[in-house]
matplotlib code that plots the C-alpha trace (Angstrom):
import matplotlib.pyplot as plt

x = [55.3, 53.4, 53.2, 50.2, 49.9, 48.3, 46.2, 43.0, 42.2, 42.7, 39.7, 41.2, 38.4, 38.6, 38.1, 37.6, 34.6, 33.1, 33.6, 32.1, 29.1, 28.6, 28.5, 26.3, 23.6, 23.5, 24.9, 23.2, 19.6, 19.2, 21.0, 18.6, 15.8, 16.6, 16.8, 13.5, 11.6, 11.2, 10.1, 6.8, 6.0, 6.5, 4.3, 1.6, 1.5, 0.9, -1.7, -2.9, -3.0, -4.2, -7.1, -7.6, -8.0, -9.9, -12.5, -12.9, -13.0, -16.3, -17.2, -17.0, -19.0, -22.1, -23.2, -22.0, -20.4, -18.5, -17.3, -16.0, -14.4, -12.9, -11.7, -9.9, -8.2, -7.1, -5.7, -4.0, -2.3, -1.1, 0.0, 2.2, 3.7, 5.1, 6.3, 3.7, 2.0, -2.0, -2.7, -6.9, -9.3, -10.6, -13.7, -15.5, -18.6, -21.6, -23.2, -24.1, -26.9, -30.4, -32.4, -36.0, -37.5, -34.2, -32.0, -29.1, -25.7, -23.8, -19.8, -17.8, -14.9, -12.9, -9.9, -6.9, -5.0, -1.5, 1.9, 4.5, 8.1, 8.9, 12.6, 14.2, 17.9, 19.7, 21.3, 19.8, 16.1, 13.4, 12.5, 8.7, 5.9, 2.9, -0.7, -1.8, -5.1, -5.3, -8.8, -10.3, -13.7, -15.1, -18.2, -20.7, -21.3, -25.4, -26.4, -25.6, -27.8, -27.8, -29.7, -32.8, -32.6, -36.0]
y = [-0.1, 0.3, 3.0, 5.2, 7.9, 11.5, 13.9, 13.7, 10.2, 8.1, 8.4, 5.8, 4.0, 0.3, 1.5, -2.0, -2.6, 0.8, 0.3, -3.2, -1.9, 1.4, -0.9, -3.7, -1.3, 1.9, 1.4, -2.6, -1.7, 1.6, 0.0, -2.8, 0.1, 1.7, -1.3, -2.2, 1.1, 0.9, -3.0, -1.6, 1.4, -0.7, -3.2, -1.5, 1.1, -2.0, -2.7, 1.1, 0.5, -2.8, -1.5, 1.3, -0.3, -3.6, -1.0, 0.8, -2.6, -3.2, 0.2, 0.3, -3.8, -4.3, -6.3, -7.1, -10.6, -9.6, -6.8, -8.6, -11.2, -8.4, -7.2, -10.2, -10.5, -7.1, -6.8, -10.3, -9.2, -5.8, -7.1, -10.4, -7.6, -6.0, -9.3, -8.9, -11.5, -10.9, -12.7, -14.5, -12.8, -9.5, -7.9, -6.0, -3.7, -1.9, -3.1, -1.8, -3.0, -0.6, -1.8, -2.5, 0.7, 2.4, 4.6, 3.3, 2.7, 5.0, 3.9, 0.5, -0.1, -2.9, -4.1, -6.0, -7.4, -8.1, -9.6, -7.2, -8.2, -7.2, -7.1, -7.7, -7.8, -7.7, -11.4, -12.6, -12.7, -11.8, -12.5, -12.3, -10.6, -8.9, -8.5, -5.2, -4.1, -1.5, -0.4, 2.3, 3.6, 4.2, 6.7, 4.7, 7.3, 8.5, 8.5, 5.5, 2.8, 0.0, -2.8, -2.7, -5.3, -8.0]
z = [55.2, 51.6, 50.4, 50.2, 47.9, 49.9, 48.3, 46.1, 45.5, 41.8, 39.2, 37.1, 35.3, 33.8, 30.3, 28.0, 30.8, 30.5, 26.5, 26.3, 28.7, 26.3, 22.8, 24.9, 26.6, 24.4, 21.1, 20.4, 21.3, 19.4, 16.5, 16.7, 16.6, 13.9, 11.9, 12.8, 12.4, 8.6, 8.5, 11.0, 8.8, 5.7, 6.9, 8.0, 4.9, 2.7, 5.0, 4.7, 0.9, 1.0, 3.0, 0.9, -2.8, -0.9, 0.1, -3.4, -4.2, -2.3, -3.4, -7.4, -7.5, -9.1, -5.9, -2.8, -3.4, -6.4, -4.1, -1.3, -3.9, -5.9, -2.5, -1.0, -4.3, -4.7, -0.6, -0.8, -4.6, -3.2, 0.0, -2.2, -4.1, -1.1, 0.7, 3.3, 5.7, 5.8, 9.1, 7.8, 5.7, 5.2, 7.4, 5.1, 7.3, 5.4, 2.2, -1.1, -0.9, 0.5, 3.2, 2.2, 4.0, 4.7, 3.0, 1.5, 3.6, 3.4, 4.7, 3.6, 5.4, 4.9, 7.7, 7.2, 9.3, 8.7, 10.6, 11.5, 12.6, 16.2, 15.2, 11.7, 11.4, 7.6, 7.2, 10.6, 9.9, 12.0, 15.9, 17.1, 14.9, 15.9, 14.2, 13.2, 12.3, 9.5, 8.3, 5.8, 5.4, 2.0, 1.2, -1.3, -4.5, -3.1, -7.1, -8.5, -9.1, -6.9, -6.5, -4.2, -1.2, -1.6]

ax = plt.figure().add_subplot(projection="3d")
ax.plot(x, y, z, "-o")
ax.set_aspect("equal")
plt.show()
């Protein structure tokens, strides 16, 4: 006969599969994470900025087309100096110019839209991206002069 042990039963655990399974499922993914989390808010505060000084840009022209010029340059400069992706042009809403029987407009805001890494891993690169939209609204100064729309 084998022999059986009596009383309460074994809790024995197989610990290099519960060790492997831990490091796999827990400590990977959350590692993975937190190396990504600064890449996104990088990214998009370029973007933020980007935004930002494209729109004063827009804001501070003498006309409209030397705005949006000054603009494109300025967003794709600060976003080169940051090692940022700017995913096609800018989209730049409101004008400095007034409408012929209107007042004038009163809001620019400009939108960039950049590519942010899904995942980014030191010495292994990057895996996926996604775009992101950023955009900032800029109030036109009321008393300056501007140029009267034909």
């Amino acid at each position: 006969m084998i022999g059986r042990r009596v009383g309460p039963a074994r809790e024995d655990g197989f610990v290099a599969a519960e060790y492997a399974a831990g490091v796999g499922l827990l400590l990977l993914p959350v590692t993975v994470l937190v190396l990504s989390l600064p890449v996104w808010f990088e990214t998009l505060e370029a973007a933020r900025v980007a935004a930002q000084q494209a729109a004063r840009a827009v804001v501070t022209a003498a006309d409209d087309a030397s705005g949006v010029v000054a603009a494109e340059r300025i967003a794709a400069e600060t976003l080169a100096n940051r090692g940022v992706t700017q995913v096609g042009g800018l989209d730049v809403r409101g004008t400095l110019r007034h409408p012929p029987a209107g007042d004038p407009q009163e809001l620019v805001t400009v939108a960039v839209t950049v590519r942010v890494p899904a995942v980014q891993l030191p010495l292994i690169g990057t895996w996926a991206a996604l775009d992101r939209t950023v955009s900032h609204t800029q109030p036109v100064d009321r008393y300056r002069t501007i140029e009267v729309a034909p």
